[in-house]
C-alpha positions in Angstrom: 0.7 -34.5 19.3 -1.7 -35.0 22.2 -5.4 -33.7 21.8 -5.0 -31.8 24.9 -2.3 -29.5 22.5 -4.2 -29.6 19.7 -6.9 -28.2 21.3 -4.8 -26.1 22.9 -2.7 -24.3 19.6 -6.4 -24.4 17.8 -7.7 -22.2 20.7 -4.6 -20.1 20.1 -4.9 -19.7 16.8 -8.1 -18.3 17.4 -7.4 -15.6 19.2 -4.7 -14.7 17.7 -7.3 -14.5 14.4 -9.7 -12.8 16.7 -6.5 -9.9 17.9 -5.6 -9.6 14.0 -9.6 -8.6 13.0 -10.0 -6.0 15.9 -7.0 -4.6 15.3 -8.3 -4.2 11.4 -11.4 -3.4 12.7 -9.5 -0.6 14.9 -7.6 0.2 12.0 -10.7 0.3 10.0 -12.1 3.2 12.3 -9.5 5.3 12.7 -8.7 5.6 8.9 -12.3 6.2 8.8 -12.2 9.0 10.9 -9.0 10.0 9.3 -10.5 10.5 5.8 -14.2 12.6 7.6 -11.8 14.9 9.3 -9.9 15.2 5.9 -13.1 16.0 4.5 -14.2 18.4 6.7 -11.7 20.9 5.9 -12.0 21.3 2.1 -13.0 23.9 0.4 -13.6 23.6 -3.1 -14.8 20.5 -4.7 -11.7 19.9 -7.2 -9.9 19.3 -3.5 -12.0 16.2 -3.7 -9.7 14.7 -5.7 -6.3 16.9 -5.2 -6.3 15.9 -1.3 -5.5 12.4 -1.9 -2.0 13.4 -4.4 0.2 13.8 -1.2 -0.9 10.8 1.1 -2.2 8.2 -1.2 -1.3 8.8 -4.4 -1.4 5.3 -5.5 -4.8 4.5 -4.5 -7.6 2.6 -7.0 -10.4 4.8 -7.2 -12.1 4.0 -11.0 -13.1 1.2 -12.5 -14.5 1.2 -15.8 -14.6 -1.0 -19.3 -12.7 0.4 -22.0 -14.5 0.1 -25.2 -11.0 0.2 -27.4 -9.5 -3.1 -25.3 -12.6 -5.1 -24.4 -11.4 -4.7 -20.7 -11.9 -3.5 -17.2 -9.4 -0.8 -16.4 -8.1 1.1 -13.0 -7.0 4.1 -12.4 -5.2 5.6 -9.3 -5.2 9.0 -8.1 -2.1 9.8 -10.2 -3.7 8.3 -13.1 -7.0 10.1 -12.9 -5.2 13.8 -11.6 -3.0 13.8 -15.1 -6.0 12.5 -16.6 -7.8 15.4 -15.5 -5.2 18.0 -16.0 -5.3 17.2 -19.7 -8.9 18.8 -19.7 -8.4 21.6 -17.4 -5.8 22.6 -19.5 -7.3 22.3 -22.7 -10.5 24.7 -20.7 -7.7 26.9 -20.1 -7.0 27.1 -23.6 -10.3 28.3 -24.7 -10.2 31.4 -23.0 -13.2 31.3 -21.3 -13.9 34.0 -18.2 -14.6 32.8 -14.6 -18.2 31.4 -14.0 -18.7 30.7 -18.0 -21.0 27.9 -18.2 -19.6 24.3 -19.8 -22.0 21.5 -20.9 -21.7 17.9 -21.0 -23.8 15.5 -22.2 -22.1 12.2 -21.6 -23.0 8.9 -19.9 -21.3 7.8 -16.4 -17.7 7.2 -16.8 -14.1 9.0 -16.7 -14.8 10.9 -19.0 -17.6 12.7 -17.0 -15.5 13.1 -14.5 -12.5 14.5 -16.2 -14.8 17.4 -17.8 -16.7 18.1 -14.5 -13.4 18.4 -12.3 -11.6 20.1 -14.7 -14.2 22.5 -15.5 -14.3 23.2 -11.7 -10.2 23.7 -11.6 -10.6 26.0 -14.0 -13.3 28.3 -12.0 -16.1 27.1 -14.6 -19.4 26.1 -13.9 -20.6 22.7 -15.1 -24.1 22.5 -16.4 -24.9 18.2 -16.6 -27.2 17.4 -19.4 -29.5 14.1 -19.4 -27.9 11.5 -21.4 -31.7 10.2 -22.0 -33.2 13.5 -22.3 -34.7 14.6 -25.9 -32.8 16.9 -28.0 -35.0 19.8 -27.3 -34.7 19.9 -23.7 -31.1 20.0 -23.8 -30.7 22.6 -26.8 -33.4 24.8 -24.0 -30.7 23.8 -21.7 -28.1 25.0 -23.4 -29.5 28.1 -24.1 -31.1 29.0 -21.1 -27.4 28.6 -19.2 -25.4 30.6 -21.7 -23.4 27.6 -22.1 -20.2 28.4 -24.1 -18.7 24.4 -24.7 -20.2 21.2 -25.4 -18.9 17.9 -25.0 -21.2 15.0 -26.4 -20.3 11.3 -27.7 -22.0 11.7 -31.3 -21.9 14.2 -34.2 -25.4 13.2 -34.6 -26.4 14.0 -31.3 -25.2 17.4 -31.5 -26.9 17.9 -35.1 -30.4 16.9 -33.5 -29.8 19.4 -31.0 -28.4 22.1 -33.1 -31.9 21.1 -34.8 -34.0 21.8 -32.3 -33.0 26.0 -31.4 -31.0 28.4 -31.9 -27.4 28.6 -29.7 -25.9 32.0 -30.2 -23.8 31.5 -26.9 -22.3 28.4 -27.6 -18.8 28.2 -29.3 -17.1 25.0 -28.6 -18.6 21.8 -29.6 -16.6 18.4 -28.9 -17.1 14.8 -30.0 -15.9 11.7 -27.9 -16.7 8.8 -29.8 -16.0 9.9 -33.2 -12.3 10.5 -34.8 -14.3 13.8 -36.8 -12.4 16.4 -39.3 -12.3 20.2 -37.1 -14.7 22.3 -38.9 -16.0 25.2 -38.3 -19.8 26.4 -38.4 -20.9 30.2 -38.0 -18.0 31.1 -35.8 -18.5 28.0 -33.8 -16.1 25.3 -33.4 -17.4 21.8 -33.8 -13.9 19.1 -32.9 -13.0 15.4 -31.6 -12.0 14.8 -28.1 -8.6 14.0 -29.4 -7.9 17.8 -31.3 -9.1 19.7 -28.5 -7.0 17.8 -25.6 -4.4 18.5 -27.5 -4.7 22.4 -27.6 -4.1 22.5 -24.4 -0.5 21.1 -24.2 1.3 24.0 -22.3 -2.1 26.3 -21.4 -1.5 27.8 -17.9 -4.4 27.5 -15.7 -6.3 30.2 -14.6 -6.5 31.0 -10.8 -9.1 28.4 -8.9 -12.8 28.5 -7.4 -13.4 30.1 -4.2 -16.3 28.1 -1.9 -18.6 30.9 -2.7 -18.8 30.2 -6.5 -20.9 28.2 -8.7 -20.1 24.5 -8.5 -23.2 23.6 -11.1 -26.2 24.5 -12.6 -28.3 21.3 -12.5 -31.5 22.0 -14.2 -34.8 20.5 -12.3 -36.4 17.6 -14.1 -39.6 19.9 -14.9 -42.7 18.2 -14.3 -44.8 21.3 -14.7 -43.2 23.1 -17.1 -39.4 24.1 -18.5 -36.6 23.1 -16.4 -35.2 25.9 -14.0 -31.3 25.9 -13.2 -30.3 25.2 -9.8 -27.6 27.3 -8.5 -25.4 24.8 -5.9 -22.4 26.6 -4.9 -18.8 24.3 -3.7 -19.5 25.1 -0.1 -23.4 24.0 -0.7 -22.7 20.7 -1.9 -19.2 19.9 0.5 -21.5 20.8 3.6 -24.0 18.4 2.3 -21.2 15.6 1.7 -20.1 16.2 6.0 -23.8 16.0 6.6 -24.2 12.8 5.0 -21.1 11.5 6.6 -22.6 11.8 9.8 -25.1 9.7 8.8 -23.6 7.3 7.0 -20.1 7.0 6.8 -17.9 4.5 3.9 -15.6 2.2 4.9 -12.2 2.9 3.3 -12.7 -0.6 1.9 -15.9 0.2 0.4 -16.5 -0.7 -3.4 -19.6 1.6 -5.4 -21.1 0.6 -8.3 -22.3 3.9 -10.7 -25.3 3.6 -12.9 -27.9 6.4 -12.2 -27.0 9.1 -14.8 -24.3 11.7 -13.4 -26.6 14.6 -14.1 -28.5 13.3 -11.0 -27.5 15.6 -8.4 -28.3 12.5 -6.0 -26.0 10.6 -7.8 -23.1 13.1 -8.6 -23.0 13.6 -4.7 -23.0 10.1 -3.3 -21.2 7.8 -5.9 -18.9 10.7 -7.7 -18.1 13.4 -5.0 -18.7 11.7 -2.0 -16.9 8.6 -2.6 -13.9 10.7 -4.4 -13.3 12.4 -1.5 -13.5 9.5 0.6 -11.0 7.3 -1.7 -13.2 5.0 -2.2 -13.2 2.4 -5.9 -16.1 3.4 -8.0 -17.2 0.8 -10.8 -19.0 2.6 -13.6 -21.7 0.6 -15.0 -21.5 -0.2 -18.9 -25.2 0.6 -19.6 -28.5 -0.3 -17.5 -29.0 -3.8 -20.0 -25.7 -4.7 -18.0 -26.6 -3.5 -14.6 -26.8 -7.2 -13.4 -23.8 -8.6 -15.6 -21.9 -5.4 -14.1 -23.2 -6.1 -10.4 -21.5 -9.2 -10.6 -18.2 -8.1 -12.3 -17.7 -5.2 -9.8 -19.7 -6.5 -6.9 -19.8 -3.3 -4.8 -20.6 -3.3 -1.0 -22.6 0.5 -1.7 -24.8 1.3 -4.5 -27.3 4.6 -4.9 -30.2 3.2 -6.8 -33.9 4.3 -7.2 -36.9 2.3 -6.6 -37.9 0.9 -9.5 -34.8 -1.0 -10.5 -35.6 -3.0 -7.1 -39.0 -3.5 -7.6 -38.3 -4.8 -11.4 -35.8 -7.1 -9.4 -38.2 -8.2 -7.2 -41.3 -8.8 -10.2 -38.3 -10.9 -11.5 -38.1 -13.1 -8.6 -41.9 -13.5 -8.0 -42.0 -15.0 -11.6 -39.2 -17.3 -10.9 -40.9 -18.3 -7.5 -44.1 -19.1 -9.3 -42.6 -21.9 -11.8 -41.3 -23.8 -8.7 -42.7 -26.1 -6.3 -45.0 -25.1 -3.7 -42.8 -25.8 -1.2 -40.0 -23.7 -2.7 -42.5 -20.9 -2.0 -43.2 -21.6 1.4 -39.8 -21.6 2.4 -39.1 -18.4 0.6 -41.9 -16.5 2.3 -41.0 -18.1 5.7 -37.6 -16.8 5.3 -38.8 -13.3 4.3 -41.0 -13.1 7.3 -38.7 -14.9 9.7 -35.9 -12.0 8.9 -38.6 -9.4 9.0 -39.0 -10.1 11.9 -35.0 -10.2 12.9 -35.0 -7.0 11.2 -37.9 -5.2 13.3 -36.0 -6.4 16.3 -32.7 -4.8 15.5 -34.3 -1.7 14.5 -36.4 -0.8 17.4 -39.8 -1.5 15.0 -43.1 -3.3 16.3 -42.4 -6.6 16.1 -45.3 -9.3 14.0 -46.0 -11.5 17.2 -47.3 -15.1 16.8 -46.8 -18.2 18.0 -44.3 -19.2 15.2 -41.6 -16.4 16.0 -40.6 -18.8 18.9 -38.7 -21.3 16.4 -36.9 -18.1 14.4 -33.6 -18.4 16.7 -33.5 -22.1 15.8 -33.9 -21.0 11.8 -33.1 -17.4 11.1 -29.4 -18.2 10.5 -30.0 -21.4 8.0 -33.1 -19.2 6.7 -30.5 -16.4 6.0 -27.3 -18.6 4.2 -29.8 -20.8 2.2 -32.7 -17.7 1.2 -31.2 -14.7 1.9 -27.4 -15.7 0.0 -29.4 -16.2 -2.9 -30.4 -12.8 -3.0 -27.5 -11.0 -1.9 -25.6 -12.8 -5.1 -28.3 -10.8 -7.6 -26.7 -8.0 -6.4 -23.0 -9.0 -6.5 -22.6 -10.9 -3.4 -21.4 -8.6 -1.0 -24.0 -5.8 -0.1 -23.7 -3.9 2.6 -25.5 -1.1 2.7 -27.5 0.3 -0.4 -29.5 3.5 -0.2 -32.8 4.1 -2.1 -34.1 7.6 -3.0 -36.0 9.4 -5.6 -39.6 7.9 -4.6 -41.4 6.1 -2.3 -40.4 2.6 -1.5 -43.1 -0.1 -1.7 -43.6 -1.7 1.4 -43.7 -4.9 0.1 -40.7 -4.9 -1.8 -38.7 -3.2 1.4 -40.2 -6.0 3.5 -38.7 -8.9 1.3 -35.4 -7.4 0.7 -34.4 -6.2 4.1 -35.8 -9.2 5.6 -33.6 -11.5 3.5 -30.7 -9.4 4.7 -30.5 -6.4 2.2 -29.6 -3.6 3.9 -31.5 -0.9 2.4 -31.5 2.7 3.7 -34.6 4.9 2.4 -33.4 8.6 1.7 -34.9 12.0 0.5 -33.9 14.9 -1.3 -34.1 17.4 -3.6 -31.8 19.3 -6.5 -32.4 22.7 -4.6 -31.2 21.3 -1.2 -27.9 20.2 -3.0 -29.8 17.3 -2.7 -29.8 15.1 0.6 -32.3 16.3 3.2 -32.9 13.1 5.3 -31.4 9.9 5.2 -32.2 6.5 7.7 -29.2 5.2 9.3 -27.9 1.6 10.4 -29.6 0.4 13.9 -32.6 2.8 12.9 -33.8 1.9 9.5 -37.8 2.7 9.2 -38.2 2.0 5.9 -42.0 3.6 5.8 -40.3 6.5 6.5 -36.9 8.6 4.5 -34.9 8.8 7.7 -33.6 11.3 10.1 -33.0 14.9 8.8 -28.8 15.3 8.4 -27.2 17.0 11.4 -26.3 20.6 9.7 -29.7 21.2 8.7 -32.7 22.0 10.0 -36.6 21.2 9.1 -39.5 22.0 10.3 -43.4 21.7 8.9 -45.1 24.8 7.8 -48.5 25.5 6.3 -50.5 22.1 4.8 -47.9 20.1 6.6 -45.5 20.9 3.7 -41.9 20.3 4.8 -39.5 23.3 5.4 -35.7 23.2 5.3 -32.8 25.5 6.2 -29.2 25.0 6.1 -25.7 25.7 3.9 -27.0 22.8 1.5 -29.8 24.8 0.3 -29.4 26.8 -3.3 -28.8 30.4 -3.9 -31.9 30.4 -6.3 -32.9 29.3 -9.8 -30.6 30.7 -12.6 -32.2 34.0 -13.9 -35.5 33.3 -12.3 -36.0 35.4 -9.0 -40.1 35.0 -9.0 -39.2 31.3 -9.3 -36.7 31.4 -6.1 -38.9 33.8 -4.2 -41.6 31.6 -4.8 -40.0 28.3 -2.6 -37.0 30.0 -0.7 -38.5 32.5 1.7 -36.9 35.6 3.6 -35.8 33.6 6.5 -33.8 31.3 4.4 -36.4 28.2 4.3 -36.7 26.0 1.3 -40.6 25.2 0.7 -40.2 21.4 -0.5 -44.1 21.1 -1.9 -43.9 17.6 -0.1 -46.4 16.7 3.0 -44.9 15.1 5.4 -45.2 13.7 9.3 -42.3 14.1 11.6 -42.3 11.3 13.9 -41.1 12.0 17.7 -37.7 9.9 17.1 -37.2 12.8 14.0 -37.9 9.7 11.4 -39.4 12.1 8.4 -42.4 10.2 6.7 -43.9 12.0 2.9 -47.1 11.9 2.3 -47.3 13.3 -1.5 -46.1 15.9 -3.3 -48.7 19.0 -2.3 -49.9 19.7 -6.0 -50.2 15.7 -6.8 -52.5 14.8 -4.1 -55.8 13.6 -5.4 -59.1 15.2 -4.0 -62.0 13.4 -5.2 -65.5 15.2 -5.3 -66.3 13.7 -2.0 -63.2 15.2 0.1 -61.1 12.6 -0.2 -57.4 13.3 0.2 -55.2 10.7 -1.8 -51.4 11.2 -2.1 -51.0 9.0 -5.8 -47.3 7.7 -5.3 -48.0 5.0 -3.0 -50.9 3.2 -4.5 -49.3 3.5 -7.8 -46.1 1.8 -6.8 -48.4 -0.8 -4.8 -49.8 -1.7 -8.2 -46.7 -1.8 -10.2 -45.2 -4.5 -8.2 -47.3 -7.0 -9.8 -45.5 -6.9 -13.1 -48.4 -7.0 -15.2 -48.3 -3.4 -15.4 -45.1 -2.1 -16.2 -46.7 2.1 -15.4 -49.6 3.1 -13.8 -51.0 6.8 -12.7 -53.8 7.1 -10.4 -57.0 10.1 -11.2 -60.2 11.0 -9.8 -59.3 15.0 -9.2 -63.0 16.0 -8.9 -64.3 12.9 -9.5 -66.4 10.8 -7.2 -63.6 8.2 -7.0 -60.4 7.1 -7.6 -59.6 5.2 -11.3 -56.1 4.7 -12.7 -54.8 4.2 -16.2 -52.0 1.6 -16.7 -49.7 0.6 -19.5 -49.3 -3.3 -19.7 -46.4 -5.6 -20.2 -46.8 -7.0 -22.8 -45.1 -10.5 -22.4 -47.2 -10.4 -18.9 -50.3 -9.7 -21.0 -50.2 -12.4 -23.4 -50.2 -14.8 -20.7 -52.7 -13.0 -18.2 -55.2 -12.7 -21.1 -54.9 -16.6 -22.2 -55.7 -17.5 -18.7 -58.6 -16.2 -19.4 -59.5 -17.7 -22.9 -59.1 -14.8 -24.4 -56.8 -13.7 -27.8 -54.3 -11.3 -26.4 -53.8 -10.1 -30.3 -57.7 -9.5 -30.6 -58.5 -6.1 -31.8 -60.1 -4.2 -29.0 -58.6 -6.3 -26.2 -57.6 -4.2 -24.1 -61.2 -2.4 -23.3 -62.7 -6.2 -23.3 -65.1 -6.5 -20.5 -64.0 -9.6 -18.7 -60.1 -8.3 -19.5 -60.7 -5.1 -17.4 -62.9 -6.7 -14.3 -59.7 -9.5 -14.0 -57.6 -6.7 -14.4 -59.3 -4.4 -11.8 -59.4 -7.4 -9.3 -55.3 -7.4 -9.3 -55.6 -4.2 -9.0 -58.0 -4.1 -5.9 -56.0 -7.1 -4.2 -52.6 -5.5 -4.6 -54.2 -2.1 -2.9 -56.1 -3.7 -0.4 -54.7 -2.6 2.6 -55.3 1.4 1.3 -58.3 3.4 2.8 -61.4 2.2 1.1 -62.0 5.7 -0.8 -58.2 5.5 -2.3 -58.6 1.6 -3.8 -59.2 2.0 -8.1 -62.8 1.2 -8.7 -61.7 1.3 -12.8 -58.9 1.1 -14.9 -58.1 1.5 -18.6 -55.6 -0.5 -19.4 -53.0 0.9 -22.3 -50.6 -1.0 -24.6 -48.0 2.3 -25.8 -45.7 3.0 -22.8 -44.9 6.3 -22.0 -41.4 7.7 -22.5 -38.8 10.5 -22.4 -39.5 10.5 -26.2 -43.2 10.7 -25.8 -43.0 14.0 -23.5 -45.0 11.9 -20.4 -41.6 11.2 -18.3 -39.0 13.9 -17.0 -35.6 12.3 -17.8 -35.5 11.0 -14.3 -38.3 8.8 -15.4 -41.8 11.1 -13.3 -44.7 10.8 -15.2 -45.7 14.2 -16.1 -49.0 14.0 -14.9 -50.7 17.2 -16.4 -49.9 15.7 -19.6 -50.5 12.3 -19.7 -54.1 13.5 -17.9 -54.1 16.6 -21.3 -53.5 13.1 -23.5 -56.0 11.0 -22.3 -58.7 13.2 -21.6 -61.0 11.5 -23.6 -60.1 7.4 -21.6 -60.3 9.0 -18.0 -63.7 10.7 -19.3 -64.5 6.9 -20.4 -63.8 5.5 -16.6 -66.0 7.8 -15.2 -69.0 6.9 -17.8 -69.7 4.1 -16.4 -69.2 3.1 -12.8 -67.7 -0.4 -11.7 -67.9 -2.0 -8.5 
């Protein structure tokens, strides 16, 4: 053949590949739109999953690893409908009235979603326990709700919490893990998964939910005090699902990894309802030791995830980077701030100038394959867009990942707002900022620049506490959020602090804690770290250590990281502070530590310092170490 038709059919063939990829891409969109539209005319949540039975019945949407076969299993819609049905029959059997509450206490997996939709088939309301949480908080939760079932994985799990306080209302108590004898315990029924599926072979199911009712009683993490239930109803949370559509809308291709606990109302609505309705394959990760083993395994183009596990991921690379080659370094860092710089461009942000930024055309692309790949593997290889909520996102750690070609949207949101309230977008990513408020709501800011929000997404109330309800949801239907914020003239939504955590010092100074704290944490030498100086003439910080990290950081210094007494050492503190001072540098001169205590015990769930979505309580970790932040004010350091 000639080169002239060589040429020639090559130039063919590549249109004709270019005509087959926007026709998928066409394709793409309009099944896209076909699924929103289908979306936007449910009414109930169980439709979530009932929709699907007539047009795609077929279609993978789980993927999980079953214990019993050492595999990874799918299931289709079929598959996880009878799945399903088996429960809500087996609810049906029990006799329970309409609006009864049910409890689980389960980690992510099929088997939360076969209670939680078959609990709502059956008109029930679904009260989500923490998996992590201590017994006591979920026997309080259990009584508070009038729960009448239970389903848990261990018998000993539900002894500790039969333990902890007395459950006259509950009446059904069911065991997944454990093949246990039926038995009954003061008129209470205590069974295996196994027995009580199987009493419901035949039940009749009772008539359905109407969009009015309860869909859930999630119950607030409780930083203050005792957790209050939340009352979301099905039209709450669907509206908040077409609202987030709008924002950001799946690809029917899309894959989801789950691994943020299910009682999450961020994560039930994004990777379980969302993504159900959507058809899209959700991967349920075995634990969080596994999350990167899993990441790879699954390899999901979304993921919901919280800050932390990204700055831990990011701590992880920084140590890497430091037992290579300085070069190694340099080229790292000149591919983070060569696609920061790509990044600022394609999102409308200012731009770093500089004299260097003329050679990015020539680089960004080998910068991005030979850095940036690298990166995008840690997280399974094919990211494309993974959204980042439940606290403030360090800028540092935003700047690295999203220059090396993470896309990573910063959201906001809260349990009583059902919970997504503002959410960045593709093209117009601010990441020092939580996005643009969702199209069916509307915010405003009212006294103290606290943020306001009104819309169908927002709760009826707390669950038999009106003074609580009346106390954040006001007469015209506006949720008080108790977070400052700024709302920028292109409707980006920036939080300054939660209104009852902001420090004021003794000389005026106003400092939101969130932001320096995570700044401080990114050096993972200090695995927690909570900022004082309420009343105080300045701003200290106590923070638990690493250990591993410690060892090392203290021989550098010549010192015995065993010694007794090491951690209050002088020369230990001043190196310490320094870090601490560098990594805050760029903070207002009045918020940058001027002391620090450093601790060894970390606090825990266990401990009663974190809520079980992992906020330090402040008011008692300040109750607990009254006596060490009276120490950092004894003495001053400079």
């Amino acid at each position: 053949m000639k080169t002239g038709g060589l040429m020639a059919q090559t130039a063919c063939s590549l249109r004709t590949q270019a005509a087959r990829e926007r026709i998928l891409a066409v394709t793409e969109v309009d099944n896209m739109q076909t699924r929103r539209a289908e979306l936007q005319v449910l009414r109930t949540l169980p439709e979530l999953l009932t929709h699907h039975l007539s047009k795609r019945p077929d279609l993978k949407v789980y993927m999980f690893y079953d214990n019993r076969t050492k595999q990874w299993q799918t299931l289709t819609v079929r598959e996880t409908y009878e799945r399903m049905m088996r429960w809500a029959r087996a609810f049906a059997a029990l006799g329970l009235k309409r609006g009864e509450r049910v409890a689980m206490l389960l980690p992510n997996g099929i088997d939360a979603v076969c209670f939680d939709m078959a609990a709502l088939t059956c008109a029930l309301v679904p009260v989500p326990l923490h998996a992590i949480d201590t017994a006591g908080s979920s026997a309080f939760i259990l009584r508070d709700s009038g729960a009448r079932y239970l389903v848990t994985t261990k018998l000993n799990r539900w002894r500790d919490i039969r333990e902890a306080m007395e459950l006259p209302d509950l009446a059904t108590v069911v065991i997944t893990d454990e093949g246990i004898e039926t038995q009954t315990e003061g008129g209470r029924t205590v069974t295996s998964i196994d027995h009580w599926l199987a009493t419901g072979v035949g039940a009749e199911l009772p008539p359905g939910p109407e969009p009015t009712d309860l869909a859930g009683l999630v119950y607030t993490s409780g930083t203050t005090g005792k957790p209050k239930g939340v009352m979301l109803t099905h039209r709450a949370i669907l509206s908040n699902i077409n609202g987030v559509l709008a924002s950001i809308c799946p690809y029917v291709t899309d894959v989801w990894l789950s691994f943020l606990p299910l009682s999450h109302t961020f994560e039930r609505l994004s990777s379980y309802y969302l993504a159900l309705g959507f058809g899209n394959l959700v991967g349920f990760n075995r634990n969080i030791g596994l999350l990167q083993e899993d990441l790879r395994v699954v390899r999901p183009t979304l993921m919901m995830s919280v800050p932390r596990v990204y700055e831990k991921i990011y701590s992880k690379i920084q140590d890497r980077l430091a037992t290579k080659p300085s070069y190694v370094r340099s080229i790292f860092n000149w591919a983070v701030e060569v696609g920061w710089r790509r990044y600022c461009r394609q999102n409308g942000l200012p731009c770093p100038a500089g004299l260097s930024s003329l050679f990015d055309p020539l680089v960004a692309g080998f910068l991005k394959n030979k850095v940036g790949a690298s990166i995008r593997n840690i997280f399974g290889g094919r990211p494309r867009v993974f959204i980042s909520g439940g606290a403030a996102f360090s800028p540092q750690v935003a700047k690295t990942f999203l220059g090396l070609g993470l896309e990573i949207l910063q959201g906001y949101g809260m349990t009583e707002a059902s919970p997504v309230i503002c959410v960045n977008k593709l093209g117009s990513n601010n990441p020092a900022t939580v996005g643009i408020p969702l199209s069916n709501l509307e915010v405003k800011l009212g006294a103290n620049d606290e943020l306001l929000v009104r819309g169908p997404n927002v709760m009826l109330g707390y669950w038999m506490r009106p003074e609580d309800t009346r106390a954040v949801l006001d007469e015209d239907g506006w949720l008080h959020t108790g977070d400052q914020a700024d709302i920028y003239k292109s409707g980006h939504v920036r939080i300054k602090g939660r209104i009852k955590e902001i420090i004021v010092t003794s000389t005026g100074e106003k400092i939101p804690p969130g932001d320096l704290e995570q700044a401080i944490e990114t050096d993972n030498l200090f695995d927690q770290v909570m900022a004082v100086g309420e009343d105080r003439p300045y701003i200290a910080c106590l923070a638990v250590v690493n250990p591993d990290q410690f060892a090392l950081f203290a021989k550098e210094l010549g010192k015995d990281p065993k010694a007794p007494g090491i951690l209050m050492d002088k020369d230990v503190r001043n190196a310490a502070l320094r870090r601490i001072k560098a990594l805050t540098r760029n903070f207002p001169n009045y918020g940058i530590p001027r002391n620090v205590r450093l601790l060894a015990e970390p606090w825990t769930i266990e401990s009663g310092l974190l809520t079980p979505t992992l906020k330090l309580k402040r008011a008692r970790i300040r109750e607990r170490f009254a006596r060490e932040i009276d120490e950092l004010y004894g003495g001053r350091r400079k």
